[in-house]
C-alpha positions in Angstrom: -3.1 71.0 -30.0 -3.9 74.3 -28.3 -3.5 74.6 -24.4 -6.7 73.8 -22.2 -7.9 76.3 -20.3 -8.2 76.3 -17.0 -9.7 79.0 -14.3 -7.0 80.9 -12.6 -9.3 82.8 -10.1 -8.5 81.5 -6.7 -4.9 80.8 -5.2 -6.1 77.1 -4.8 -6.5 76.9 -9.1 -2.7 78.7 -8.8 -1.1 75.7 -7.1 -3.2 73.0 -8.5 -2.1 73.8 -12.2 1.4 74.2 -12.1 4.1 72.6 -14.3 7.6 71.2 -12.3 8.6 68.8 -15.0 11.9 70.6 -15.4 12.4 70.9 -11.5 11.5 66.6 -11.3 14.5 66.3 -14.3 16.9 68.3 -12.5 16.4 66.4 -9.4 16.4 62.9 -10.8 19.4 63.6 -12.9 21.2 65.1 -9.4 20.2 62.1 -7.8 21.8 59.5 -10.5 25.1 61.4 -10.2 25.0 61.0 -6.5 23.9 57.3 -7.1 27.4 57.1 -9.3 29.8 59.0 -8.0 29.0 60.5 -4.7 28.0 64.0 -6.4 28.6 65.9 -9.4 30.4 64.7 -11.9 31.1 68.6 -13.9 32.2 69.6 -10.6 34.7 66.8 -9.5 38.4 66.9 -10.5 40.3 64.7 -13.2 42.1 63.0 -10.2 38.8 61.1 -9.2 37.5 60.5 -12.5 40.4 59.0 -13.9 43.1 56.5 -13.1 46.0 55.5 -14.8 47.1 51.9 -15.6 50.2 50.8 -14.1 52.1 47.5 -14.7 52.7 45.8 -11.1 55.9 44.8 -10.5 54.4 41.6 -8.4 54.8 38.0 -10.4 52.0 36.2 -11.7 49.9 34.9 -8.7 50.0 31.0 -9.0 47.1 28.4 -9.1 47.1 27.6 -5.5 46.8 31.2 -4.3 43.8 31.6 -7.1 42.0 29.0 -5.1 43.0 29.9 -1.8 41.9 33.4 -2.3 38.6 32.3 -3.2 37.8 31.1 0.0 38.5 34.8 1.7 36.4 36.1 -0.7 32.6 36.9 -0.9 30.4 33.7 -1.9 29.1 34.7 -5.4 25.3 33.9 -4.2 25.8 37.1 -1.7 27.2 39.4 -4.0 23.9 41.1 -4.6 23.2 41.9 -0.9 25.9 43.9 -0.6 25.2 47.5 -0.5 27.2 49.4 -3.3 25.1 53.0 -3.1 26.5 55.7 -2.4 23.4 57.5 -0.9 23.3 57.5 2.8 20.8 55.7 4.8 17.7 57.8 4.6 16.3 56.4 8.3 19.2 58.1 10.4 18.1 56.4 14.0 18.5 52.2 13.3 18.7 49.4 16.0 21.8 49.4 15.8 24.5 48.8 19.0 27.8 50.6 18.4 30.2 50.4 20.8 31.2 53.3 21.9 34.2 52.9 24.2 36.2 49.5 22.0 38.4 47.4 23.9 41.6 46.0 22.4 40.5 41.8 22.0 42.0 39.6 24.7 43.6 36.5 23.6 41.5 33.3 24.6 43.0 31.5 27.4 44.7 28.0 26.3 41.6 24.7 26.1 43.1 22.6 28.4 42.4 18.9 27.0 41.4 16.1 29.2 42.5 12.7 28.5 40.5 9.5 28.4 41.3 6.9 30.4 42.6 8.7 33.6 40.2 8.3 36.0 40.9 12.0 37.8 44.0 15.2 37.0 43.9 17.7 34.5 46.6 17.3 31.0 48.7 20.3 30.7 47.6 22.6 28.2 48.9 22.8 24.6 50.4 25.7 23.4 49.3 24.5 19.8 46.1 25.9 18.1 43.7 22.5 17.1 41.6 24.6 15.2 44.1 26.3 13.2 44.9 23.5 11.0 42.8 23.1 8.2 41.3 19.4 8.1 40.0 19.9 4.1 42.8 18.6 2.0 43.8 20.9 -0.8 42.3 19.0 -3.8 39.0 19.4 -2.2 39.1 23.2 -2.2 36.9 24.1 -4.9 34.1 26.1 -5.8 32.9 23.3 -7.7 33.0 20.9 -4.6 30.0 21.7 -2.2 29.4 21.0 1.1 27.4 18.1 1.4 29.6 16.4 -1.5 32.4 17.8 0.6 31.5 15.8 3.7 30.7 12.9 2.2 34.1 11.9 0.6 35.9 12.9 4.0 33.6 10.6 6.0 33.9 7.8 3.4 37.8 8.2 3.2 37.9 7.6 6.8 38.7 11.3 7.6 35.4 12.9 8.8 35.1 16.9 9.1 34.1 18.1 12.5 32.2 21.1 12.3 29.9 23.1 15.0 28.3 20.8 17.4 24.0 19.8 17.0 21.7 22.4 18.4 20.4 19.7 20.8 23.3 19.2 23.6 21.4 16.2 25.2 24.8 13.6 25.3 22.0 10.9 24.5 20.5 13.1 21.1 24.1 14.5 20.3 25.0 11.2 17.9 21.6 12.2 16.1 21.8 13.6 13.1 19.4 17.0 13.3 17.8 16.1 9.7 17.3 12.6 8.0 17.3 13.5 4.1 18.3 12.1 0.8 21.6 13.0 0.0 22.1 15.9 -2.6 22.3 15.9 -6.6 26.2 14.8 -7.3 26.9 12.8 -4.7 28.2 8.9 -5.1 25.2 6.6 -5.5 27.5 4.0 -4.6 26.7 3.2 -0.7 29.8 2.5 2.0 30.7 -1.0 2.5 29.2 -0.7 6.3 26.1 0.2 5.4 25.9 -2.6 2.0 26.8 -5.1 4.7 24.3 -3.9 7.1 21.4 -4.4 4.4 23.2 -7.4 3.1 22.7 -9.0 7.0 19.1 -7.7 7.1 18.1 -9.6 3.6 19.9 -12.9 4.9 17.8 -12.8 7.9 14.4 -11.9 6.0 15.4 -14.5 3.3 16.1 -17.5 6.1 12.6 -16.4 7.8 10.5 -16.9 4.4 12.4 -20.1 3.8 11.7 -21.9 7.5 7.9 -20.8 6.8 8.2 -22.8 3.5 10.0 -25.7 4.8 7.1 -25.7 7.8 4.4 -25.8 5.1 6.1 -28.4 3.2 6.4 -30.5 6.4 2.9 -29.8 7.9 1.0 -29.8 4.8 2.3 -30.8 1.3 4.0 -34.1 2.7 0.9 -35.5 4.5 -0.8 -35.7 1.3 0.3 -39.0 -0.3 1.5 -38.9 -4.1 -0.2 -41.9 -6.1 0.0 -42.2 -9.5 -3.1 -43.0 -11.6 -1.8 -46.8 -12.6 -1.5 -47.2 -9.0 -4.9 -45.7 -7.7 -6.9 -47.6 -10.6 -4.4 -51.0 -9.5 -5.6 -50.2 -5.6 -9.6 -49.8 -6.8 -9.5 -52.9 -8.4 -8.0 -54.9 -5.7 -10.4 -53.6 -3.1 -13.5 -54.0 -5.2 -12.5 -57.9 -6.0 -12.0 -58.8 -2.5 -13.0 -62.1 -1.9 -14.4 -63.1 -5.4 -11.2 -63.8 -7.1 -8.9 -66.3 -5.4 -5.4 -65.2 -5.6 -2.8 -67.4 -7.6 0.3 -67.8 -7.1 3.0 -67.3 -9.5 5.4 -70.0 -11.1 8.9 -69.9 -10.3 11.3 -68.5 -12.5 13.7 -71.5 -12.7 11.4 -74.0 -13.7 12.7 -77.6 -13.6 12.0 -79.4 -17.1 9.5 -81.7 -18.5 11.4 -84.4 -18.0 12.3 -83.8 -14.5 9.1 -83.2 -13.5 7.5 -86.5 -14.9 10.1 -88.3 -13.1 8.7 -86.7 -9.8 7.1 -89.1 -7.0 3.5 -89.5 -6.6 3.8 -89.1 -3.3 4.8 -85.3 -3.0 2.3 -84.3 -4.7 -0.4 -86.0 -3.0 1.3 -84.5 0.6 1.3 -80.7 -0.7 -2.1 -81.1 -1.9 -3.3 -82.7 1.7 -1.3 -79.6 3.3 -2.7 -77.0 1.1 -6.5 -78.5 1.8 -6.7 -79.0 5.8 -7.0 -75.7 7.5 -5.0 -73.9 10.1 -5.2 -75.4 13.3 -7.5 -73.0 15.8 -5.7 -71.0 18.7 -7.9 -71.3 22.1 -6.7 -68.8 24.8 -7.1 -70.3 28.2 -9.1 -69.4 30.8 -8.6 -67.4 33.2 -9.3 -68.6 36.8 -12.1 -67.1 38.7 -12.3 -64.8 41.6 -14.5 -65.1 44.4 -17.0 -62.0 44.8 -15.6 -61.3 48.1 -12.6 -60.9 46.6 -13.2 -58.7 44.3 -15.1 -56.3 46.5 -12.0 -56.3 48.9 -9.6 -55.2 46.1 -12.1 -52.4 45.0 -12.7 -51.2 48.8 -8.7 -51.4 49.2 -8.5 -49.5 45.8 -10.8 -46.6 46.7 -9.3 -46.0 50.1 -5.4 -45.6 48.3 -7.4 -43.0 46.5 -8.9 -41.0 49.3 -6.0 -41.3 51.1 -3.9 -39.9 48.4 -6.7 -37.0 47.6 -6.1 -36.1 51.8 -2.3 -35.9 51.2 -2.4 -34.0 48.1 -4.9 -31.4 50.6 -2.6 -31.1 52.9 0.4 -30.3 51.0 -1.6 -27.7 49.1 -2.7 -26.3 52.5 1.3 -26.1 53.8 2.4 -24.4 50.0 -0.7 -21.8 49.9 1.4 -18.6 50.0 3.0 -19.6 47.1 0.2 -21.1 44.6 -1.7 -17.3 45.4 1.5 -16.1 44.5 1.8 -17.9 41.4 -1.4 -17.6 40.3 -1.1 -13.8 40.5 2.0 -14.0 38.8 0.4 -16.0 36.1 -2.8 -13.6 36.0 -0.2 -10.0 35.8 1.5 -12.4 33.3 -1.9 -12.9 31.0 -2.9 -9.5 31.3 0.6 -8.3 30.2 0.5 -10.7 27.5 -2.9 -10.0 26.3 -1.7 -6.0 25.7 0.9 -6.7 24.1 -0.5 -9.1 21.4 -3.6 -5.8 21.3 -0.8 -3.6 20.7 0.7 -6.0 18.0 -2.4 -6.3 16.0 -3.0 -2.8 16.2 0.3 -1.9 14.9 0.5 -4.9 12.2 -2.8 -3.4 11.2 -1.7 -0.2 10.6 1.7 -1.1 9.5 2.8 -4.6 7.0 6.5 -4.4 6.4 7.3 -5.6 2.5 10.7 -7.7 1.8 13.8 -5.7 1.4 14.7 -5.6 -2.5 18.5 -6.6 -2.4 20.6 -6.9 -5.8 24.0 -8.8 -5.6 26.7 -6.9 -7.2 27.5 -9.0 -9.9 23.6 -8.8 -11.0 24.1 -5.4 -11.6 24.6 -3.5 -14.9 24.0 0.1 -16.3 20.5 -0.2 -17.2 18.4 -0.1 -13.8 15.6 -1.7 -16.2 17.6 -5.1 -16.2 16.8 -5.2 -12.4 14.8 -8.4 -11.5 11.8 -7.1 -9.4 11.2 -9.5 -6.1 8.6 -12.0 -7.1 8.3 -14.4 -3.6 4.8 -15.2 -3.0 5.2 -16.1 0.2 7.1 -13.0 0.7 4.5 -10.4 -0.7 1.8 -12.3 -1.2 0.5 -13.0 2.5 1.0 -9.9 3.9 -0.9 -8.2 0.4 -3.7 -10.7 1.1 -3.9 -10.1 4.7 -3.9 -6.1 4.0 -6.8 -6.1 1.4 -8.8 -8.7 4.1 -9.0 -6.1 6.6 -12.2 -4.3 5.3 -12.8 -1.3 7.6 -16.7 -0.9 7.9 -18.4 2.4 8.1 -20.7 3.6 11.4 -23.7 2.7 9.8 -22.9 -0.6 8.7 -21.5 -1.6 12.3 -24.4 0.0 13.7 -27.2 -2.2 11.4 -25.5 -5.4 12.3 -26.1 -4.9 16.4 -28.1 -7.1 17.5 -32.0 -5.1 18.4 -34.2 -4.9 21.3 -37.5 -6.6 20.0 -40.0 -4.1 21.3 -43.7 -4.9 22.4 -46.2 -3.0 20.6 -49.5 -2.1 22.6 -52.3 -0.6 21.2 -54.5 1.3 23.1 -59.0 0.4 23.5 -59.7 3.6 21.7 -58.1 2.2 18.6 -59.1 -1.3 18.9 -61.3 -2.4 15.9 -64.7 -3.3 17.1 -65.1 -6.8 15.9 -69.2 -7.7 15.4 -71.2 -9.9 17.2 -72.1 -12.7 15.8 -75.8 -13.4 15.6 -76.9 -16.3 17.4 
């Protein structure tokens, strides 16, 4: 391709057209040696370019001092902020403190440890350093073994790791922990035996509740219904509709006496039994009572009303003496009703808002492998009310509540200019 041309008339067209291509690879390839090696490389002696191998003398470091010197060393997941250029820092003036004038560290004055239990006096100091013992045991130290994971064992073994105290130092907020979470991937899905019991105690108490609610239904509902069975309700109908037009017969005896012996009976039992069986009961008359004059009576009622009124005056008067305290009882009782009638507000508000389900609790020896072979809880009376009651409560929009209020009728007049003229009638 031949070269465009381009005007070369004014000193402006001079620097505008100018090729620096081989001043740019210069440049870049000075700055990638500075990148590698701090300068150079022609120019720099053999002695910085090249080492020579040496066998060390030292043995062969051991396992344990592998692993321990992990832990002094960088954590992989920072490697790549370190800074491993060689170029200086192009912005010369940072905010950064130096200090100037360094003073040699002073050693930390002994914690001096009180003990529980003594009411007042200081414990001598120890000369021993608490923090310098290491509290992870030395199977634990791993890269493998995180932190959480870490933490988790040593509090479940019994030997929790204390580390830097909760950003809130309220004594009351301190036992908080700062963030409730799952725990991480890895860790045992197998809870501690404080906190199975705990749930175990909460399901007994659940499970005890649902069953007094059933054993109150059964008593206040299913067992005042009376169980008949068909033979016996048709056997009842039958006996109520026939009432008084079949005469009821009496059955034989088993242990019949013979024919013989029967024959041989006198004539005159049987004529007595039938006399007894014909002549009726005999009629019980109650006897009367003897009368009371009218005065009598009148002085008994007069007597009776005065015992009343004289009892009503009593009853006054002792009121009147104990009046201080019946006000202050009844405004006990009224603080009382009002206190009561918030709460219960407050309880429907929150029940409302908030139905607590049944805790799903699987006994140990129920459990297998396969989390599919789980039974799911199926207690009606559990699940089923508080379900029911949830879907009841239908919440109504503002225009609906609005429609159903109750409206003003409103009188209609109409004004003489718009009356319609009715015609006269012709006479």
């Amino acid at each position: 391709m031949s070269k465009k041309h381009v005007s070369r008339k004014l000193k402006s067209a001079w620097r505008k057209h100018i090729d620096i291509s081989d001043v740019d690879r210069f440049l870049e390839e000075q700055r990638q040696d500075e990148r590698a090696g701090g300068g150079k490389i022609g120019e720099k002696p053999d002695v910085e370019l090249f080492t020579e191998d040496r066998k060390t003398s030292a043995s062969k470091p051991t396992l344990r001092e592998i692993r321990k010197k992990k832990f002094d060393e960088l954590p992989r997941s920072l490697l790549p902020l370190v800074n491993t250029s060689n170029v200086s820092d192009p912005i010369v003036k940072r905010n950064i403190k130096k200090n100037r004038n360094p003073i040699a560290p002073v050693a930390p004055t002994p914690v001096r440890i009180k003990k529980r239990g003594r009411p007042s006096g200081i414990a001598p100091a120890t000369a021993e350093d608490i923090w310098a013992k290491d509290p992870v045991p030395a199977e634990l130290k791993n890269e493998w073994i995180g932190k959480e994971l870490l933490h988790h064992t040593l509090r479940n073994v019994g030997k929790p790791l204390v580390t830097n105290l909760p950003a809130r130092m309220d004594k009351a907020q301190r036992v908080l922990p700062l963030r409730k979470k799952l725990p991480d991937e890895g860790l045992s899905y197998n809870p501690a035996i404080d906190d199975y019991l705990k749930l175990k105690q909460r399901v007994i108490k659940q499970e005890q509740a649902v069953i007094k609610k059933e054993q109150h239904y059964d008593r206040v509902v299913t067992q005042m219904f009376v169980k008949v069975t068909p033979e016996e309700r048709h056997i009842t109908e039958l006996k109520e509709m026939s009432e008084g037009l079949v005469t009821a017969v009496k059955p034989e005896p088993e242990n019949k006496a013979p024919a013989s012996k029967a024959k041989a009976a006198p004539a005159e039992e049987a004529a007595a039994e039938d006399a007894a069986a014909d002549t009726p009961p005999a009629v019980v008359v109650a006897k009367r009572k003897k009368p009371i004059s009218r005065a009598k009576k009148r002085a008994r009622e007069v007597q009776e009303q005065e015992e009343k009124l004289i009892q009503r005056e009593i009853s006054k008067l002792i009121a009147i003496d104990n009046l201080d305290e019946i006000s202050k009882e009844i405004e006990k009782n009224e603080r009382k009703a009002k206190l009561i009638a918030k709460k219960r507000a407050i309880k429907k508000k929150v029940l409302r808002s908030r139905i607590k389900m049944p805790l799903e609790f699987v006994e140990p020896q129920q459990l297998s492998g396969s989390l599919r072979t789980i039974q799911p809880l199926t207690n009606l009376l559990a699940t089923g009310l508080p379900k029911a009651r949830k879907v009841a409560i239908l919440q109504r929009s503002r225009g609906e509540v609005e429609r159903k209020k109750h409206r003003v009728k409103k009188v209609r007049y109409t004004r003489s200019s718009h009356k319609e003229l009715v015609p006269e009638s012709k006479a």
